[in-house]
N, C-alpha and C positions, 0 to 999 in steps of 0.2 A: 504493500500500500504506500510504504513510505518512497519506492524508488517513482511509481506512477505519481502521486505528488511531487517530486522535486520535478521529473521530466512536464507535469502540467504546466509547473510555473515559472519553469523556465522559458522566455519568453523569445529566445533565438531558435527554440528547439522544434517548432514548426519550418522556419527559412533555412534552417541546416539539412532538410535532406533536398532543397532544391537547387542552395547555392553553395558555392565554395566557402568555409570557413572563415579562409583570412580576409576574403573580399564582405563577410555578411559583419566584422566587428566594425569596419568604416560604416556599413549602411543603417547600425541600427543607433538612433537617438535615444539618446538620456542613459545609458543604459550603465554608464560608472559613476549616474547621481546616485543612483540607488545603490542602499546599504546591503553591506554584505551579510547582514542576520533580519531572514527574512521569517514572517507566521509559520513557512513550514518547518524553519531549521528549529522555532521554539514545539512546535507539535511534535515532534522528531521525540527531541528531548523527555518532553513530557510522557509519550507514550512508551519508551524505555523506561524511564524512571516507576511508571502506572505496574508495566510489568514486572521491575523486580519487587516491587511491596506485595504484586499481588503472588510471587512467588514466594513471598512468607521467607523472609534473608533472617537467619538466628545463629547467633553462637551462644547462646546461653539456654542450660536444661530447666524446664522446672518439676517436679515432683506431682504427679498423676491428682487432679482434682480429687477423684475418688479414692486416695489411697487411703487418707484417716477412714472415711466409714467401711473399706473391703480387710482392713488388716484386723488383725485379731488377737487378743493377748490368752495365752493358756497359764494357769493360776495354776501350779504344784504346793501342792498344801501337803506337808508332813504329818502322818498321823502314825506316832509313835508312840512310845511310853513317857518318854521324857514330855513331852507337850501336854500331859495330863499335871505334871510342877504347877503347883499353885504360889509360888513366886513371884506371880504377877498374879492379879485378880479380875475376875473370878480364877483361869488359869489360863494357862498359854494355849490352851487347842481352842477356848472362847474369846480370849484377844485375839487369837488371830481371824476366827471368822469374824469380830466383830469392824476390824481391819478389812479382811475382803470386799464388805458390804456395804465399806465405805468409799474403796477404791471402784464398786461395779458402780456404786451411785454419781464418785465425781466422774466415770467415763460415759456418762450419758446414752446408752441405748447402743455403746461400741461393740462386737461380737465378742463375746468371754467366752472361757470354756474352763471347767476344774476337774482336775486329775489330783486324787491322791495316791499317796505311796508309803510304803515303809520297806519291809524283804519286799514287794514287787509294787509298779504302777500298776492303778485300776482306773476307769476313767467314769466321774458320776455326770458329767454333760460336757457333750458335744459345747461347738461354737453356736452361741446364741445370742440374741441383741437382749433378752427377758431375762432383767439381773436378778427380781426378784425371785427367779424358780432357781436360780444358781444358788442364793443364800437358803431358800427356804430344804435345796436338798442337802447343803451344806450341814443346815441346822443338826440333825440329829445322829452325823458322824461321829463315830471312838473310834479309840485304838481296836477296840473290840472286834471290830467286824471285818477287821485285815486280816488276811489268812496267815502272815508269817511277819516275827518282828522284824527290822531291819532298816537299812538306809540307804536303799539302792536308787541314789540322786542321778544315775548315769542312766538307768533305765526307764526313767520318769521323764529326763528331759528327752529320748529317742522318743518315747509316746506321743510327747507334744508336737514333736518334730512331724513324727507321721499322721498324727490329727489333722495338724494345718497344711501338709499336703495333699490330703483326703478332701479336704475343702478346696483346696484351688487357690487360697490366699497366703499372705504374706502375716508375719507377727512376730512375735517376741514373745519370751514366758520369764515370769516371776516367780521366784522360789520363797514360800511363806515358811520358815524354818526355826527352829532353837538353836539346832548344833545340826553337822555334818561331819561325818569321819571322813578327817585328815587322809590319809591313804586315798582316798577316793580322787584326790588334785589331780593328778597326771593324768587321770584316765577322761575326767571330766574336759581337759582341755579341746581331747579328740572328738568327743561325741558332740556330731550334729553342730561344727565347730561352726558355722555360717550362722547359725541359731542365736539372734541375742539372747543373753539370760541375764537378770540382774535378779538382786537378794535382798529380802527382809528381813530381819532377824527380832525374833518373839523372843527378847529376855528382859529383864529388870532395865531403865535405863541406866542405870548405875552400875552394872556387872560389864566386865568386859567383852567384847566382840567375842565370840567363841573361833578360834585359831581356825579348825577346820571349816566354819565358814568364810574367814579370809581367804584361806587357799584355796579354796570353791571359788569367790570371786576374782580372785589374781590369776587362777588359770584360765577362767572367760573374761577378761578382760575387761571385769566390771568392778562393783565396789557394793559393800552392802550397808544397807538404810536400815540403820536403830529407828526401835519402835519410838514415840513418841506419845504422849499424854492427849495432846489436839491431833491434829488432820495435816501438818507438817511432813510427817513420812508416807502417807498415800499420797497426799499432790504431787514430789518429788517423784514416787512412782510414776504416779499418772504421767507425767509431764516427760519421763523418761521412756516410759512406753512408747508414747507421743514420737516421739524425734527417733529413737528405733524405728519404728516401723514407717517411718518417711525415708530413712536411710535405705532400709531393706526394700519400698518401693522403688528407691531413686539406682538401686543395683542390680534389678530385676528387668530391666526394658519396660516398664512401666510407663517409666515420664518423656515428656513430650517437650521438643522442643519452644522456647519462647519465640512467638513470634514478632518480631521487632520491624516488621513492611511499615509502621504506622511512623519510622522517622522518616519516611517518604512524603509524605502526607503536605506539610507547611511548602517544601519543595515544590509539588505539586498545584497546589492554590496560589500560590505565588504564579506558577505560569500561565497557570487556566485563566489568572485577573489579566491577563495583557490580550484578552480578546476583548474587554470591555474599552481599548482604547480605538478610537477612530483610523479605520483604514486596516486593522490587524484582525485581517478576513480573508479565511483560503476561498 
């Protein structure tokens, strides 16, 4: 379009196929008044410019709209012997549901799922946006009803692993815990290492970190959150959830590039205005 434009407006370009070149620049008048940027060279321009915005030009990623409501946190809740310790009150296996119930409430309707474990993971729900049935199945779990004592944190976190692959989404899991056997560091680093996991720890504020949950979080590359009196250690959760599973979207082919065509735009309007002056008409 643009070569049959330049050939229409050009104004020797009917006498050049009947006369000799060098003879038609003596015959034709006016013709080096006229400026050498004429409405088509600015149309030219303009519609180049139209096209690269509308091919969407980006170098910068951003993070899948939908990635907060499709990702999903899985909750391993410890249900041992030691989580029956009445150290804290009522006890540590009731602080920490009553911690859950507060972290499914500040995540607002996000897909939860809870797995507990002790010798083996079981899984009491799937991924679900309905926190209330999470808590209310939570409610009436003991140690009681696990078929074998134990602390197999490494077979707990593979479950969550393949829960939220079994869904098709992205997430991160939370370990609601008292203590964690030490030995268990090295192995935990390997499993389901693409996995974030961060830690809570259900003991007195005042009582030290228990060692085997430090090396639970140093070997996933996390850190673990003392319980707290207020809502200070589930926000931090929340909030940490939050930004895993933006990470875990933005690593996945998920996110999409930004599209930046709209610094075109002022470019653009700028040129389209020079039809409104007199005489600037193809």
């Amino acid at each position: 379009m643009l070569v049959l434009l330049f050939r229409q407006q050009n104004e020797g370009a009917a006498w050049m196929r009947m006369m000799d070149p060098r003879l038609l620049k003596h015959l034709l008048v006016d013709e080096k008044k006229h400026s050498r940027w004429k409405p088509v060279h600015l149309l030219a321009a303009v519609w180049v410019l139209s096209v690269l915005a509308l091919a969407g030009p980006s170098w910068r990623k951003q993070a899948s709209p939908f990635a907060d409501d499709q990702a999903g946190l899985v909750i391993l809740l410890k249900m041992s012997g030691s989580m029956e310790a009445t150290d804290v009150e009522p006890s540590r296996l009731d602080r920490a549901k009553f911690k859950m119930r507060d972290l499914l409430e500040l995540r607002n309707g996000a897909a939860s799922a809870l797995i507990v474990y002790s010798g083996s993971p079981h899984l009491v729900m799937p991924l679900t946006k309905d926190d209330s049935i999470i808590s209310s199945m939570a409610e009436g779990l003991t140690p009681d009803v696990m078929p074998s004592e134990g602390d197999d944190l490494g077979a707990a976190i593979l479950a969550a692993e393949t829960l939220l692959k079994d869904a098709g989404v992205p997430g991160s899991v939370l370990v609601i815990a008292d203590v964690v056997d030490p030995s268990q560091a090295a192995s935990l680093a390997k499993v389901a290492s693409k996995l974030p996991v961060q830690f809570l720890t259900i003991q007195p504020g005042t009582s030290a970190v228990d060692a085997g949950l430090q090396a639970a979080a140093k070997a996933r590359g996390s850190e673990v959150i003392s319980m707290t009196e207020d809502d200070v250690d589930v926000q931090r959760v929340a909030n940490l959830a939050q930004s895993k599973m933006l990470n875990v979207a933005s690593g996945d082919g998920s996110e999409a590039w930004k599209d930046a065509g709209y610094w075109f735009l002022p470019v653009i309007l700028l040129g389209a205005g020079f039809w409104w002056r007199k005489g600037w008409q193809l």
